[in-house]
C-alpha positions as CSV (number, residue, x, y, z in Angstrom):
1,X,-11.5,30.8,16.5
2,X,-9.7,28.8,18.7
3,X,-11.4,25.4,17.7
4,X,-8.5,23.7,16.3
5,X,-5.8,24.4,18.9
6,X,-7.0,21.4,21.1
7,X,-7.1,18.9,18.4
8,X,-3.9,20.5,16.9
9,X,-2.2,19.7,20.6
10,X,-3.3,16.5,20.3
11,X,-2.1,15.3,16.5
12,X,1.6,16.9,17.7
13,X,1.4,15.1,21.0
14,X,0.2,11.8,19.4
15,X,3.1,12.5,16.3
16,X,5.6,13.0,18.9
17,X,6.5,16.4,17.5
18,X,6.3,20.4,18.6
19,X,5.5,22.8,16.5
20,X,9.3,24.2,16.8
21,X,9.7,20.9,14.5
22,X,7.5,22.1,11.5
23,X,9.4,24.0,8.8
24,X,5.6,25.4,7.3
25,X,1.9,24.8,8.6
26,X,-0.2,26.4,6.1
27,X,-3.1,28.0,8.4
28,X,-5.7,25.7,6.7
29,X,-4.1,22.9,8.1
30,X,-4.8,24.1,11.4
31,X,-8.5,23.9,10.4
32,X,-8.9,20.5,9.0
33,X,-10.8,18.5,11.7
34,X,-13.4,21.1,11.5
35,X,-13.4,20.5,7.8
36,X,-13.8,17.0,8.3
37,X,-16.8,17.0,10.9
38,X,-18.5,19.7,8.4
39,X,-17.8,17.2,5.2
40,X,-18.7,14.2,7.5
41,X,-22.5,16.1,8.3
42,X,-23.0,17.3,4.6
43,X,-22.2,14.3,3.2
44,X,-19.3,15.4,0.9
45,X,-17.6,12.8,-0.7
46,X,-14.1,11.5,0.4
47,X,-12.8,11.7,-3.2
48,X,-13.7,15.4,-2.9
49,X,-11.4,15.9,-0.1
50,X,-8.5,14.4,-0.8
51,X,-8.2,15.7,-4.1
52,X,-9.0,19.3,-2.7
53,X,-6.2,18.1,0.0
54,X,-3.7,17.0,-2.7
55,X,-4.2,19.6,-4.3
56,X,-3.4,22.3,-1.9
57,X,-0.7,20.5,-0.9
58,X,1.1,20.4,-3.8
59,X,0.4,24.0,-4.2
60,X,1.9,24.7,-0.9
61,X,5.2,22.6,-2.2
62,X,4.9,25.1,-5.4
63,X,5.3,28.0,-3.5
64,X,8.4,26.9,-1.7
65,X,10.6,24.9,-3.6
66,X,9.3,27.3,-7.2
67,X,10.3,25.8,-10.7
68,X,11.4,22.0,-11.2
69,X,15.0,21.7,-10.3
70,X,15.6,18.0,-10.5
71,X,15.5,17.1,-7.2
72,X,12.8,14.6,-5.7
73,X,10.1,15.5,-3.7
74,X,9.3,12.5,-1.6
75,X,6.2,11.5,-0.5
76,X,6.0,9.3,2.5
77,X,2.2,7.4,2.2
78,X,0.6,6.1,4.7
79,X,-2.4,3.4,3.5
80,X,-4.9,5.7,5.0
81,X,-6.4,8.5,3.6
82,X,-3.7,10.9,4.5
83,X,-1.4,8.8,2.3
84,X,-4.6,9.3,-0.6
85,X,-3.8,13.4,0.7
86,X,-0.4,12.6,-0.4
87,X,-0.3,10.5,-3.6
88,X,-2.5,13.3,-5.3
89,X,-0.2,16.0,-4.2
90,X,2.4,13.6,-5.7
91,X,0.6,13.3,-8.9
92,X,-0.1,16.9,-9.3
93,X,3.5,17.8,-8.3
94,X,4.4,15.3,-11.2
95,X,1.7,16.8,-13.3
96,X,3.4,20.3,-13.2
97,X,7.3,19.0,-13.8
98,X,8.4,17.7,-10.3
99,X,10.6,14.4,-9.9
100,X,8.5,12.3,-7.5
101,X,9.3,9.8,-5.3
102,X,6.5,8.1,-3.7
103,X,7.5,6.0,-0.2
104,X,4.4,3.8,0.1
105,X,3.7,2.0,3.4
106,X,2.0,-1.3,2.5
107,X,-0.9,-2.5,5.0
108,X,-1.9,-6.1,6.1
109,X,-5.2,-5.1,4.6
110,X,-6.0,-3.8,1.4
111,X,-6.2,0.0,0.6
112,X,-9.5,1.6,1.1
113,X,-11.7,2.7,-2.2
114,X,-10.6,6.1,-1.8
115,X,-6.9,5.6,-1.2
116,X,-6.9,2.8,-4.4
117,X,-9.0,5.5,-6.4
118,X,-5.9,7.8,-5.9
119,X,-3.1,4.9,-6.4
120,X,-4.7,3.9,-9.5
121,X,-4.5,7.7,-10.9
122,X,-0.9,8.0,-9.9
123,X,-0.4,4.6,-11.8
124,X,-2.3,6.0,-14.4
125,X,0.3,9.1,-15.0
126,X,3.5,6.7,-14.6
127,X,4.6,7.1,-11.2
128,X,5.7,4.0,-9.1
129,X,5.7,3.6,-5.3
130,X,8.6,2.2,-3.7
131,X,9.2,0.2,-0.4
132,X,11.7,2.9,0.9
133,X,13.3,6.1,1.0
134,X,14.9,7.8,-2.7
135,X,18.7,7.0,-2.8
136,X,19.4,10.3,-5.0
137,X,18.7,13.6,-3.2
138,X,15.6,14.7,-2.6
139,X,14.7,18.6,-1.9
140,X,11.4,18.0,-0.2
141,X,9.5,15.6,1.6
142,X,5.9,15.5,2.6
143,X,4.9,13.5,5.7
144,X,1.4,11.6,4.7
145,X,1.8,9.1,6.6
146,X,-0.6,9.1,9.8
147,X,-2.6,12.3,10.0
148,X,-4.5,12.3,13.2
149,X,-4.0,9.0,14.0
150,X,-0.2,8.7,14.3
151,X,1.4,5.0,15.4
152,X,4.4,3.9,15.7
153,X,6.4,0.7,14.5
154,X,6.0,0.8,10.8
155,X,8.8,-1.7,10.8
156,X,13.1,-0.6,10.7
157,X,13.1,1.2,7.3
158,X,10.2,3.5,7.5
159,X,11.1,4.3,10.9
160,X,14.5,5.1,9.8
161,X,13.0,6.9,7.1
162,X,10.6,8.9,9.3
163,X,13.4,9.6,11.6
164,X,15.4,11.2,8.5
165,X,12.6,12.9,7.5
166,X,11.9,14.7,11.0
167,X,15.5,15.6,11.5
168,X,15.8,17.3,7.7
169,X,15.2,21.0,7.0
170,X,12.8,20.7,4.1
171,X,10.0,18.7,5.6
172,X,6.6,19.2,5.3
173,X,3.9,17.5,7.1
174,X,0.5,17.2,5.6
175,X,-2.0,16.4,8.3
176,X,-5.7,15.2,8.1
C-alpha cells in the first residue's frame, strides 16, 4: 500500500538526500516504520529487531558485493539504534568472511541497553570500532548512522566522512 511513501519523503527530506542518491533500497526498507508501530503495539522486543535488521542487512551486502574479496565494508554507527541495525550487520558480515570496519559515533551519553547489547557482541567476535573513516579501501559502506531521525553536525570528521560516503558509488543506507 502506499503507507510508507509519506514517512519515506520525510527520512530523505530530513537526510538531505533523493532517492536518485541511493545505489539499492531493499523494498522492506520502505516498510520499516510500519514495522516499528506494529513491534511497538505487540510488544516485541528491541533486541528482536535489530538483530532481524542486522541481519537482513548484511544479507542484502551478500547479495551485492558476493564472496569476501578483501576489501572493507564500513559501517558508519550512529549511537542509536540504527547504529545497533548496523553493528550486527557488521558482526554478521564478519561472521561470514568480510573485513569490517566499524566508524562508531561516540555520544555525550552512554549507549542505550540495546545498542551496548549489540557492541558488546561485536567486541565479543574481535571487531574494534574506530573514531573515523578506514584508510585502506573499502568496497562498501553502510550508512547507520541516523535512521529517521537524521541531524547534522556530528563534528569535521564524520561529516567529512558522511560526505565521502554520499558521494561514493557503493553506498548503502540502512534506515530505521
Amino acid at each position: 500500500g502506499y503507507g510508507p511513501v509519506p514517512a519515506s519523503r520525510k527520512a530523505l527530506k530530513r537526510a538531505g538526500i533523493e532517492v536518485k542518491d541511493l545505489d539499492i533500497i531493499e523494498s522492506n526498507e520502505a516498510f520499516a516504520v510500519q514495522s516499528m508501530t506494529v513491534a511497538q503495539e505487540l510488544g516485541l522486543p528491541a533486541v528482536v529487531l535489530m538483530e532481524t535488521a542486522g541481519r537482513a542487512l548484511a544479507q542484502t551486502v551478500t547479495r551485492r558485493l558476493g564472496a569476501p574479496d578483501g576489501r572493507y565494508v564500513t559501517v558508519l554507527a550512529g549511537a542509536g539504534n540504527n547504529g545497533g541495525d548496523g553493528l550486527i550487520a557488521a558482526l554478521r558480515l564478519h561472521q561470514a568472511g568480510h573485513r569490517v570496519w566499524i566508524s562508531r559515533v561516540e555520544s555525550a551519553a552512554p549507549p542505550g541497553t540495546d545498542v551496548a547489547w549489540a557492541l558488546s557482541l561485536c567486541e565479543k567476535a574481535g571487531l574494534v570500532t574506530h573514531p573515523c573513516a578506514p584508510t585502506e579501501h573499502w568496497g562498501l559502506a553502510i550508512d547507520a548512522l541516523f535512521g529517521l531521525g537524521a541531524r547534522p553536525g556530528l563534528g569535521a570528521h564524520h561529516d567529512e566522512w558522511l560526505r565521502l560516503m554520499r558521494t561514493g558509488r557503493n553506498m548503502l543506507r540502512s534506515s530505521q
